[in-house]
Backbone as a printed PyTorch tensor [residue, N CA C, xyz], in Angstrom:
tensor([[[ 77.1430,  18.6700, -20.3300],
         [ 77.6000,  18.9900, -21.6810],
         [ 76.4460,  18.9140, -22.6650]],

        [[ 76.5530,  19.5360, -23.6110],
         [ 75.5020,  19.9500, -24.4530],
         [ 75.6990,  18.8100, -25.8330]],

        [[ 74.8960,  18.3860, -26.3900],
         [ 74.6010,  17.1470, -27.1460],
         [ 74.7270,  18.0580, -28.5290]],

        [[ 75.5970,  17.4330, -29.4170],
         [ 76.4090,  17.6660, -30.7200],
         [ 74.6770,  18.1330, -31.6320]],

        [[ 73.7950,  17.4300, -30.8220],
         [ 72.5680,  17.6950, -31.9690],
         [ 71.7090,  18.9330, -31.6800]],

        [[ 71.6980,  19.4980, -30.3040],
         [ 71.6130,  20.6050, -29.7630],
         [ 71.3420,  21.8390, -30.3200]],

        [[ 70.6270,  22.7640, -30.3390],
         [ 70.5310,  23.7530, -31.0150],
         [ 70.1430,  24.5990, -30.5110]],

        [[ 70.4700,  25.9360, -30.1370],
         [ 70.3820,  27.5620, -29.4380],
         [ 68.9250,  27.9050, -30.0640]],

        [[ 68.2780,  28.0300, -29.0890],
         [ 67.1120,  29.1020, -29.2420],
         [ 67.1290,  30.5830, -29.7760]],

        [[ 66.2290,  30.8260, -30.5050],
         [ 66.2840,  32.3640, -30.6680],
         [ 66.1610,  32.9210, -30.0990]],

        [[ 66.9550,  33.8280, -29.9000],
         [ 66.6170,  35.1690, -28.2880],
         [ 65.4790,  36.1140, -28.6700]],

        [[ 64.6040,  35.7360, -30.1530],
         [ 63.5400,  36.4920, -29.5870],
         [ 62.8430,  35.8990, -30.0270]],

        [[ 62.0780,  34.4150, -28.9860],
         [ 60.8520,  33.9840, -28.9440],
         [ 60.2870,  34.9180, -27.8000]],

        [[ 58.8060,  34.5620, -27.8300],
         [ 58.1530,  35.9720, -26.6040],
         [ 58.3670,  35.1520, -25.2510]],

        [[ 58.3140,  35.4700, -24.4320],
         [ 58.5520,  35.0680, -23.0930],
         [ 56.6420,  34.5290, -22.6800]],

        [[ 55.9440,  33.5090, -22.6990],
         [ 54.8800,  33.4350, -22.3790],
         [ 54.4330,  32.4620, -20.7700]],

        [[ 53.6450,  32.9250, -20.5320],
         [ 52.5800,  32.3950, -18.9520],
         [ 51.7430,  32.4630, -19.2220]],

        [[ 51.1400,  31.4600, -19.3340],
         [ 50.0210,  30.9710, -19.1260],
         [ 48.9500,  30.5210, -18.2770]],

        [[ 48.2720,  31.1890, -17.4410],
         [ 47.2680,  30.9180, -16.2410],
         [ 46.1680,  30.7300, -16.0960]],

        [[ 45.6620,  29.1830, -15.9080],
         [ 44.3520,  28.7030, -15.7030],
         [ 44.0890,  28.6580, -14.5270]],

        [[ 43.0520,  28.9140, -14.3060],
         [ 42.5020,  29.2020, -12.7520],
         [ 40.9080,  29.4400, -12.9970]],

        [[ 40.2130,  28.2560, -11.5830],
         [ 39.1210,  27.9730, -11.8610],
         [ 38.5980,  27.9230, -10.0630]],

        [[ 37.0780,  27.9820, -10.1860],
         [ 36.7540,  27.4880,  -8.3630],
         [ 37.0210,  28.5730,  -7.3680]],

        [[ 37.5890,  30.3700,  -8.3640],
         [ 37.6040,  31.0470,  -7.4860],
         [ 36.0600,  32.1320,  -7.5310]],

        [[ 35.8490,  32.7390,  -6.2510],
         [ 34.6340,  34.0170,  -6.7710],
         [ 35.8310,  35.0550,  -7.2130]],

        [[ 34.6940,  35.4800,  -8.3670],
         [ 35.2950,  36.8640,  -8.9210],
         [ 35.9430,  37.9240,  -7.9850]],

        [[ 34.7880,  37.7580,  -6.7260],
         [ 35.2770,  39.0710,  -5.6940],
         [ 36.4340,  38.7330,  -5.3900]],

        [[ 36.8250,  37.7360,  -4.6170],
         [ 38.4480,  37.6940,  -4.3880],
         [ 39.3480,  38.5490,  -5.0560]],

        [[ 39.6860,  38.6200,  -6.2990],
         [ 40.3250,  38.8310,  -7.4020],
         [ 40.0610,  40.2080,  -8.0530]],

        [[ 40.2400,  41.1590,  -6.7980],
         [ 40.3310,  42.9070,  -6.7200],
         [ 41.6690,  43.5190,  -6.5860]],

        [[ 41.3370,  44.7430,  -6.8280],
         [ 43.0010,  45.4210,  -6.5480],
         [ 42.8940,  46.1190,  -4.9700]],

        [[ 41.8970,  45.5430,  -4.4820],
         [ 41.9340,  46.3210,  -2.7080],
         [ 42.6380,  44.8470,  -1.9840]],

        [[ 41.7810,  43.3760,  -2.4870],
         [ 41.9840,  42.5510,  -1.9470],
         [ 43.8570,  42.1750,  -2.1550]],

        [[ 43.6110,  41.7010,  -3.5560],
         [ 45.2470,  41.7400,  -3.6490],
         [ 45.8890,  42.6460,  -5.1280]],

        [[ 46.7760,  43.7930,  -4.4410],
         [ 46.8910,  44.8660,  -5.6600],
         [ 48.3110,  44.6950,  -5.8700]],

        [[ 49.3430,  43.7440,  -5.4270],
         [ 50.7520,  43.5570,  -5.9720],
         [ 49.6520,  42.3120,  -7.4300]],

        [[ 49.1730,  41.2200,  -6.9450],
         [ 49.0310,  40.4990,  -7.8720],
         [ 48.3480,  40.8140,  -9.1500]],

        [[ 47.4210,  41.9580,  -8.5780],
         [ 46.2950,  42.7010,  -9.8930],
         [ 47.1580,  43.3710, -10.3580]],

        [[ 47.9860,  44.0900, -10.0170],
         [ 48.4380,  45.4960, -11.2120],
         [ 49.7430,  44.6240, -12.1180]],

        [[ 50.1970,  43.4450, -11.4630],
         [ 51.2580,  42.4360, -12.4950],
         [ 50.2410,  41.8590, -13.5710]],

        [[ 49.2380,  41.1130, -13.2660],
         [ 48.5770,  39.9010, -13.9120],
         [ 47.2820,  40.9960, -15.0310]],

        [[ 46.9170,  42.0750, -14.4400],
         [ 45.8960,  42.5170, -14.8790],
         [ 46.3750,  43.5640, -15.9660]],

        [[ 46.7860,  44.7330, -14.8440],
         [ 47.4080,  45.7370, -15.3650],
         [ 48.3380,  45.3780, -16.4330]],

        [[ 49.4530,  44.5700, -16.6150],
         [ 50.7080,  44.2080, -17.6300],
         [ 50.1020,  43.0000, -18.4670]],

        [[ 48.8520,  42.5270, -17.9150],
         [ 48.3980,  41.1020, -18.7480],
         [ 47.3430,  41.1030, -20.1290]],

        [[ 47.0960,  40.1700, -20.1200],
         [ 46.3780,  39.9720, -21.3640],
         [ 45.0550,  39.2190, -20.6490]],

        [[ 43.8510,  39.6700, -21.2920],
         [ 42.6200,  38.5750, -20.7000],
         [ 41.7210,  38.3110, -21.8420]],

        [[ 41.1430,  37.3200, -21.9980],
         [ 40.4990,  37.0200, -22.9540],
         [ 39.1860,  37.0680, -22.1700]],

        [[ 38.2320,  37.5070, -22.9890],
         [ 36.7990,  37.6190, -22.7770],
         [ 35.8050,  35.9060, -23.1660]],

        [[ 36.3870,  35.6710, -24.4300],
         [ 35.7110,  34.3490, -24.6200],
         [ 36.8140,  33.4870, -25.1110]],

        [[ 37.1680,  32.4930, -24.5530],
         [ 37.8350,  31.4890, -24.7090],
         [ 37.0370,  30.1290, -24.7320]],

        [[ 37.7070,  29.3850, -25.5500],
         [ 36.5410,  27.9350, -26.6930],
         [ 38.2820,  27.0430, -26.0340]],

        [[ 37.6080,  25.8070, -25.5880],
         [ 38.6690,  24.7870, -25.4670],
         [ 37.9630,  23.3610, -25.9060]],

        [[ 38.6070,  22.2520, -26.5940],
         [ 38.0590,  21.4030, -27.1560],
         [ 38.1440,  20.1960, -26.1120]],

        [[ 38.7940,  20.5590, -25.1180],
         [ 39.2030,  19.4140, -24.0720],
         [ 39.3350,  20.2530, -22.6650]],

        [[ 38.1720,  19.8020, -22.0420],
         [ 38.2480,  20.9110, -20.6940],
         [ 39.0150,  19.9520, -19.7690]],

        [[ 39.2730,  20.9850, -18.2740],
         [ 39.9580,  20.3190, -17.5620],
         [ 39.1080,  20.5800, -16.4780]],

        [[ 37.9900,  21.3930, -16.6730],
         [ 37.0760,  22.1180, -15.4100],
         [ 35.7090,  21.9230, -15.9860]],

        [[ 34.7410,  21.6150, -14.5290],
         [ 33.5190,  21.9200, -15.0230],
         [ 32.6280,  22.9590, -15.4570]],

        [[ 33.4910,  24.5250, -15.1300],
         [ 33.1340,  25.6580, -15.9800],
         [ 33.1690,  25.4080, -17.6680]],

        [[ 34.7070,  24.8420, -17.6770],
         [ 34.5520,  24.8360, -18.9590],
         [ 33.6200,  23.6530, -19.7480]],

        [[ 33.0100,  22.9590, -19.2130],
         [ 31.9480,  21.8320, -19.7260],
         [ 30.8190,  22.3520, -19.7080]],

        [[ 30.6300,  23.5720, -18.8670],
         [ 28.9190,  23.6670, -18.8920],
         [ 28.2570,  24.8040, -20.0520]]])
């Protein structure tokens, strides 16, 4: 049962995923090697070129 203080979400927040991933080679990560996962993640995705984090979780992002 749902708590009297409870409150319904808006049905239009964006639907977001978020994917960190580190420790792989670039080559892996082709559309010959794997092209169901490239044409979802790549093709329909978003990529950032330079991304700044103030608290890393990887040693890419420290160096």
């Amino acid at each position: 049962p749902r708590s009297g203080l409870a409150q319904d979400l808006p049905a239009n927040r964006p639907n977001i995923l978020l994917i960190i991933s580190d420790d792989q080679p670039f080559s892996i990560f082709s559309r010959e090697t794997m092209p169901n996962v490239f044409s979802e993640l790549v093709d329909k995705g978003v990529q950032f070129d330079r991304g700044y984090v103030n608290t890393s979780w990887c040693c890419p992002s420290r160096s």
